[in-house]
N, C-alpha and C positions, 0 to 999 in steps of 0.2 A: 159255113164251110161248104166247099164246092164236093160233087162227087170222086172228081180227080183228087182232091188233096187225101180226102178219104182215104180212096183205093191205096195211095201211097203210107198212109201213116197204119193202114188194122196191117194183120198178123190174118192174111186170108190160111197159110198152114195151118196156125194157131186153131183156127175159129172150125175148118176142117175136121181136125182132129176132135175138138172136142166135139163136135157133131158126131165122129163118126165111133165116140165112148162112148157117148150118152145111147146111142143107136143099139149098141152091141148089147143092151144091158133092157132093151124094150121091141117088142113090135112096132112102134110108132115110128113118125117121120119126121125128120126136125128138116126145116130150110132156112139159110137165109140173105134175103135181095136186099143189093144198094139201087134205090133207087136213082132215077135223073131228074135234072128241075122241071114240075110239070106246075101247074096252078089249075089244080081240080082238085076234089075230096082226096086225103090221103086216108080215109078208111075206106071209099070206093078204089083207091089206086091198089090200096093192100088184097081188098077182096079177088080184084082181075089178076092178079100175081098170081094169089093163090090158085084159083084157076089155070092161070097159062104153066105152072109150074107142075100141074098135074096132081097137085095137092088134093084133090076132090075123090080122084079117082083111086085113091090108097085102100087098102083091103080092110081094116077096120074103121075109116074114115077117123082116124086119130094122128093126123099132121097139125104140125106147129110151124106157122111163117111168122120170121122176125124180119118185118118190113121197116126198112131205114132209107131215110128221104135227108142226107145230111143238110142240103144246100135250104132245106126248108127247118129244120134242128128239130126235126118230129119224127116219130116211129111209130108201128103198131106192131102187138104180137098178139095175134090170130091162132087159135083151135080151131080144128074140124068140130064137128057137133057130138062125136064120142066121146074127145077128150076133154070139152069144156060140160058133158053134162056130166062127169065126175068130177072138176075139179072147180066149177061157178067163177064167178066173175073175179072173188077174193083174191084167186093163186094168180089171175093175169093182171088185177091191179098190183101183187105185189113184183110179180114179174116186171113191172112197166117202174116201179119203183127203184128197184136194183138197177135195170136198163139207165132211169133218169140219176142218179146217185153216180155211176161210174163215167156218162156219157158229160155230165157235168165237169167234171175233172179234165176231163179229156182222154181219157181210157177209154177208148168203143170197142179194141179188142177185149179187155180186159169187164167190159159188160156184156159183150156178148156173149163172152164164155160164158161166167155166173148164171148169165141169164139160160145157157144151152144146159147146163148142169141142173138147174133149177128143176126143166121145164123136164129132162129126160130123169131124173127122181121120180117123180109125179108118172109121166108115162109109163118107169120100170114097175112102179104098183101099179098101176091099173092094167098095165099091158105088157108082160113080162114077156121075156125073151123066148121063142123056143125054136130052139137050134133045128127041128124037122122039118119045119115050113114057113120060117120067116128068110124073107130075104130082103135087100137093101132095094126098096124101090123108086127112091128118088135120088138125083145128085147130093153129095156131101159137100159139094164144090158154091165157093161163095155166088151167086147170082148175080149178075151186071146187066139183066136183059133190059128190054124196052119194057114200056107200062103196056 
C-alpha cells in the first residue's frame, strides 16, 4: 500500500481525537507518523521521527510514536525511556499485536485507535493527568513529515 492510498482511506479526525482522549486522561504524549517509501532501517527511521517530532524533549520523557511505513506493510511503536521502564517490552509487543490483528484486515484507523487507547491506559496509571501543570506539548495532528 502506497502512503497516498493510506492518507485517503485512515480517519486522520478519528485517530486525532483519540489521541487527544487518551492525552486528557495522562501527562504523556502520544504521536503518530505516516511514513514515505525509504529503504533503510525502519526502526532507525522510527528512532529519527521520534527525534524530529520533539518526542525526546517532553517533560517526563514518556512519549509514545506510532511509526507507520504503509508502502513497506511495517510499523513500530516506540516509548521514551520512562514509559517503557514501567511498562517492558510485554505491553509494546502486545501493542504491535493489536496494531498487526486490525492492520491485517484492513482497519489502520481502527488499530490505531485500539492501539492510541491501549497505550494512553498504561500512561494514565503511570502518569496521570494533572490539570495545574500538564499541558498539551506535542501535535495531536496525524504526521506526514519527511524521515
Amino acid at each position: 500500500m502506497t502512503r497516498k492510498k493510506l492518507l485517503r482511506i485512515i480517519d486522520r479526525e478519528k485517530i486525532r481525537q483519540a489521541i487527544e482522549a487518551a492525552e486528557h486522561r495522562t501527562s504523556g504524549e502520544i504521536c503518530v507518523s505516516v511514513a514515505p517509501l525509504f529503504w533503510g532501517n525502519v526502526e532507525k527511521a522510527a528512532d529519527k521521527a521520534f527525534v524530529r517530532l520533539g518526542m525526546t524533549r517532553t517533560q517526563h520523557r514518556n512519549g509514545v510514536l506510532f511509526f507507520v511505513v504503509p508502502a513497506r506493510r511495517k510499523f513500530v511503536v516506540l516509548g521514551d525511556r520512562a514509559i517503557h521502564e514501567r511498562v517492558g517490552q510485554e505491553f509494546w509487543d502486545s501493542i504491535a499485536a493489536v496494531l498487526s490483528e486490525k492492520f491485517r484486515e484492513g482497519d489502520f484507523t481502527g488499530g490505531l485507535v485500539k492501539g492510541i487507547e491501549k497505550v494512553g491506559e498504561q500512561l494514565a496509571t503511570h502518569f496521570p493527568y494533572d490539570p495545574a501543570t500538564d499541558k498539551n506539548e506535542l501535535s495531536d495532528n496525524v504526521d506526514f513529515g519527511k524521515l
